[in-house]
C-alpha positions in Angstrom: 4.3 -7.5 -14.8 7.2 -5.4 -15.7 10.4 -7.2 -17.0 12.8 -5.6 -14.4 11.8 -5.3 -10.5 11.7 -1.9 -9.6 14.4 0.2 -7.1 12.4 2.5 -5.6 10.1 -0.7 -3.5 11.9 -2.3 -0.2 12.5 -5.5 -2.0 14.1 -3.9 -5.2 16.3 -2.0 -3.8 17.8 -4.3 -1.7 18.0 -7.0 -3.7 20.1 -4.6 -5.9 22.6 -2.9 -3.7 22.7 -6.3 -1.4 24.6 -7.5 -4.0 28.2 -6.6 -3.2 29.6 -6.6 -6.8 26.9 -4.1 -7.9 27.0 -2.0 -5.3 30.8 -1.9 -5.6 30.6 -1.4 -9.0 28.2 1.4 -8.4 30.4 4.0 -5.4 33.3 2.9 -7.5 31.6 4.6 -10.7 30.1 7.7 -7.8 33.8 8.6 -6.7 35.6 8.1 -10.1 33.6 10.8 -11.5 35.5 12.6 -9.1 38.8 11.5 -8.3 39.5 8.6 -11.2 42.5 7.1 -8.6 39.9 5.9 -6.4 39.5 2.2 -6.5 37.3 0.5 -3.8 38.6 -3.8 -3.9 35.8 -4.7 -1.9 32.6 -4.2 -0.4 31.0 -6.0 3.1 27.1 -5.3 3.1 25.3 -4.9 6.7 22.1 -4.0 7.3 20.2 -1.1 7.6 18.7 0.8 10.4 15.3 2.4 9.4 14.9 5.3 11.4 11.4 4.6 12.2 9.9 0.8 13.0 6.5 1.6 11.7 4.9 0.1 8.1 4.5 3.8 6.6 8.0 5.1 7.2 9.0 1.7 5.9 7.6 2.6 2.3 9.1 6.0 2.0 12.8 5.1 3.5 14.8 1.8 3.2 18.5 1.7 3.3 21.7 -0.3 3.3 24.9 0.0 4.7 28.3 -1.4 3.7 31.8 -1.1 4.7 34.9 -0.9 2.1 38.3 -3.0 2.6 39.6 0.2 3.9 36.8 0.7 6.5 35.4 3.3 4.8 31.5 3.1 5.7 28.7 4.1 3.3 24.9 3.9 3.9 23.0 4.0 1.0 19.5 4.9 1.0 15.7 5.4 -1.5 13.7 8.1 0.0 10.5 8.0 -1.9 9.3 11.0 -0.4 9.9 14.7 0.2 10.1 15.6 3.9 10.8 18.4 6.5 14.7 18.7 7.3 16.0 16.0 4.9 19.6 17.5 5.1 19.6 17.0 8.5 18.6 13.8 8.8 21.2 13.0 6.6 23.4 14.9 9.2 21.9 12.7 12.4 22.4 9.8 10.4 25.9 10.0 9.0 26.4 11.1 12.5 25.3 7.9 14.3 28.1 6.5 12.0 30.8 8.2 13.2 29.3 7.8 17.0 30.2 4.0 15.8 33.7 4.5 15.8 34.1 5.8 19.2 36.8 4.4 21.3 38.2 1.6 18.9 41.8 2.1 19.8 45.0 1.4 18.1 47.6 -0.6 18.8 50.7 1.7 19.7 53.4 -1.7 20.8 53.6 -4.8 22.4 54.4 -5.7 26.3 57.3 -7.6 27.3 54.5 -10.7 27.0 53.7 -9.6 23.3 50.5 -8.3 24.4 49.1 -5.3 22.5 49.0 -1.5 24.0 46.5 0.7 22.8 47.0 4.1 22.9 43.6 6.5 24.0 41.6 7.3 21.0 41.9 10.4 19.2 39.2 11.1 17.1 40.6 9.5 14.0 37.3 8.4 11.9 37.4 6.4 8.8 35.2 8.3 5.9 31.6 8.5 6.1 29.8 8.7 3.2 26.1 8.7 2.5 24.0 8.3 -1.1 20.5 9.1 -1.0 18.3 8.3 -3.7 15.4 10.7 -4.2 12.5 9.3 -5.8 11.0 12.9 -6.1 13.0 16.5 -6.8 14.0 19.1 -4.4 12.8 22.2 -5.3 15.1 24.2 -3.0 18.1 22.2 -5.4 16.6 21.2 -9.0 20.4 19.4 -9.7 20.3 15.6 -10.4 23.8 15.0 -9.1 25.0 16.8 -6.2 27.9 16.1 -3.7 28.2 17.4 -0.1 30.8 18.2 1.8 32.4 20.5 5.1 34.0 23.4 3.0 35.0 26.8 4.1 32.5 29.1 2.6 35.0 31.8 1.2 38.2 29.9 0.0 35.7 26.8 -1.2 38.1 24.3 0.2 37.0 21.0 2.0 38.4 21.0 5.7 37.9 17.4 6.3 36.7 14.5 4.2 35.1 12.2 6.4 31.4 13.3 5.9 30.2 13.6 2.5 27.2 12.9 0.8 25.1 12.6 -2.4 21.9 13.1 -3.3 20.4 12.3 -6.5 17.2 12.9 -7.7 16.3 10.2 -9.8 13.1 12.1 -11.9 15.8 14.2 -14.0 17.0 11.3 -15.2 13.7 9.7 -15.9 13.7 12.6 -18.6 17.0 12.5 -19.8 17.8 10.5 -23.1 20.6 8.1 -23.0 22.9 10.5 -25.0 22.7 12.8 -21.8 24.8 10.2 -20.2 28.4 11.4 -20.2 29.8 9.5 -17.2 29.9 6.2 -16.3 27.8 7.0 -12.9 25.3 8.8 -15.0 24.6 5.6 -17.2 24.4 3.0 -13.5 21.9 6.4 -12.1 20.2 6.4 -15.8 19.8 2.3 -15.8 18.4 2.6 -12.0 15.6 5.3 -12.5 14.4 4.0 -15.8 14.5 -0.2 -15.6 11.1 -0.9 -14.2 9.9 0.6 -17.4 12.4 -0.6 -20.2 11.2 -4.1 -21.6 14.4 -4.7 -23.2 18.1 -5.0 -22.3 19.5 -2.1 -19.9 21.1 0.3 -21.8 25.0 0.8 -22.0 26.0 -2.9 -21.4 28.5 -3.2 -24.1 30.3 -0.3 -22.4 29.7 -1.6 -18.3 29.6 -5.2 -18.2 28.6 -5.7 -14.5 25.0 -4.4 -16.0 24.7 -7.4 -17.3 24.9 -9.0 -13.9 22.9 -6.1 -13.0 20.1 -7.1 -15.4 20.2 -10.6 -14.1 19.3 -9.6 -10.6 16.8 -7.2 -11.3 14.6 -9.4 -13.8 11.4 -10.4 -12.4 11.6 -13.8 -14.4 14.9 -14.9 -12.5 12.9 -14.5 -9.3 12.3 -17.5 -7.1 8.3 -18.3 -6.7 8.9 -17.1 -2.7 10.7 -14.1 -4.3 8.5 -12.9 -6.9 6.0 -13.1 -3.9 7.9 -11.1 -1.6 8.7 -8.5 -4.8 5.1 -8.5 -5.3 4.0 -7.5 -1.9 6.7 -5.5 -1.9 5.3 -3.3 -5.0 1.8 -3.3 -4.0 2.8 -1.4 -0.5 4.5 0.7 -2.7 1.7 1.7 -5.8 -0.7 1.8 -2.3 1.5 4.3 -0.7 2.2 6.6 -3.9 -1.7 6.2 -4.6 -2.3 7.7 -1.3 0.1 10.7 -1.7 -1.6 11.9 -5.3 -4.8 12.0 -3.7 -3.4 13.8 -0.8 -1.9 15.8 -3.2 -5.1 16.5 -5.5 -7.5 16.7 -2.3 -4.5 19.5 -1.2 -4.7 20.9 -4.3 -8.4 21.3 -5.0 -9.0 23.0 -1.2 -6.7 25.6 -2.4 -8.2 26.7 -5.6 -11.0 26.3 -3.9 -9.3 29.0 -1.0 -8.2 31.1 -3.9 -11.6 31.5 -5.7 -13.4 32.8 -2.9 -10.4 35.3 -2.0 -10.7 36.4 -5.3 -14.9 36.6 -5.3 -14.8 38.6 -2.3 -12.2 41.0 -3.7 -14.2 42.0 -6.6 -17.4 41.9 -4.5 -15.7 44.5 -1.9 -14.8 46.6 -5.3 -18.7 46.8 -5.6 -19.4 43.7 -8.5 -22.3 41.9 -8.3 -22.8 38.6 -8.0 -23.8 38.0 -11.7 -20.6 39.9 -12.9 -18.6 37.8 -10.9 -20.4 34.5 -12.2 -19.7 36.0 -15.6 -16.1 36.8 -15.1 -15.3 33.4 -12.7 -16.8 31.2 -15.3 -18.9 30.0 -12.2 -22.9 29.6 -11.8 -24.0 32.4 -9.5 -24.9 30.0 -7.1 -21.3 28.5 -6.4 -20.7 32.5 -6.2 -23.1 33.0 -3.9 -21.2 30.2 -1.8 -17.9 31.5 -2.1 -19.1 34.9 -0.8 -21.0 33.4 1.9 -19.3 34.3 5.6 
């Protein structure tokens, strides 16, 4: 068993980021790295709402959402695998935040009896923010930080900031060498992608402290007996999943070379090859060209 649980399993990650000093340790580090006055005092950690009640979609996507002192709202989420319209899921979801914050009006005075008048509301929202956690890369984006926002395409400046979002794709900084690290989000991202394989003490916590509260939490050692069971069945839904997706991949992979050879037969067959020239040239025994040729 490896010394450190890993993030990218259901009980990992929220063991992690269900920990309120970590995780606001964590967005602190994310929105420093872009505006260093940013301070968040305090975190309140909620559930999440997997978008889909079924077992599979509950080993590609588990989240957690929190709320800041200011009522900020974040939902925080590991998607372990590439899909169709990821952005605008992230869209639908941030969305269903905001939908949240419908009609909770403000107090405008007080009655001749003290009570309170609320005023209508009007579409004031706290910020929305959403971090997603891509245990794969994007090839349409091959960044490993990147930070979304409503801007004006031309003049490039942001017209509101209550949606944003993040995505980072945890792979580039399974290859990255701890020198790479020049921010402090960069070393929490580098410590998250690579734990579940470093059998020693996570790196940079002479400079971060709170990794050493981080290190605590995620060592499988420190687990309860019930816990290291739960983490256990927790990592074995996940090896079984990834195990099915390479051999979905392979099987994927083989049907097309498989496609490709017999386009490629038939081309040189239609420019008047034989079949042993094209066994020659393929590499292939005439029979398997014989196959590939075969209507």
């Amino acid at each position: 068993m490896a010394r450190y649980i890993n993030p990218a399993t259901d009980f990992g990650f929220k063991r992690i980021f269900k920990d309120e000093e970590i995780t606001r340790g964590f967005l602190n580090a994310l929105l420093k790295s872009e505006d260093p006055t940013v301070n968040i005092a305090k975190v309140s950690i909620t559930d999440g709402e997997a978008d889909d009640s079924s077992k599979d979609i509950r080993r590609v996507v588990y989240d957690v959402h929190c709320t800041t002192d200011t009522g900020e709202e974040f939902v925080i989420e590991m998607q372990n695998e590439a899909q169709d319209f990821f952005a605008e899921r992230i869209v639908y979801y941030l969305a269903r935040a905001a939908s949240r914050q419908q009609g909770k009006g403000q107090i405008k005075s007080l009655d001749k009896d003290g009570k309170p008048l609320f005023k209508e509301w009007d579409y004031h929202l706290k910020n929305i923010y959403g971090v997603f956690f891509m245990n794969f890369k994007d090839a349409k984006h091959p960044a490993p930080l990147s930070h979304f926002a409503f801007m004006e395409t031309k003049e490039k400046y942001r017209d509101t900031d209550v949606f944003q979002y993040w995505k980072i794709q945890m792979p580039f900084y399974r290859q990255m060498k701890e020198s790479d690290c020049k921010t402090d989000v960069d070393k929490w991202i580098y410590n998250l992608s690579n734990m579940e394989n470093m059998e020693k003490e996570l790196s940079f916590t002479n400079e971060i402290p709170l990794f050493m509260r981080l290190e605590k939490i995620a060592t499988y050692s420190a687990l309860s007996p019930k816990q290291q069971m739960q983490y256990d069945d927790s990592f074995h839904n996940y090896v079984s999943y990834q195990g099915q997706m390479d051999f979905k991949y392979k099987e994927g992979k083989a049907e097309g070379i498989a496609q490709r050879n017999k386009e490629i037969a038939k081309e040189m067959k239609n420019n008047g090859m034989s079949e042993e020239v094209i066994s020659v040239i393929m590499k292939l025994p005439v029979e398997e060209v014989e196959k590939l040729l075969a209507p």
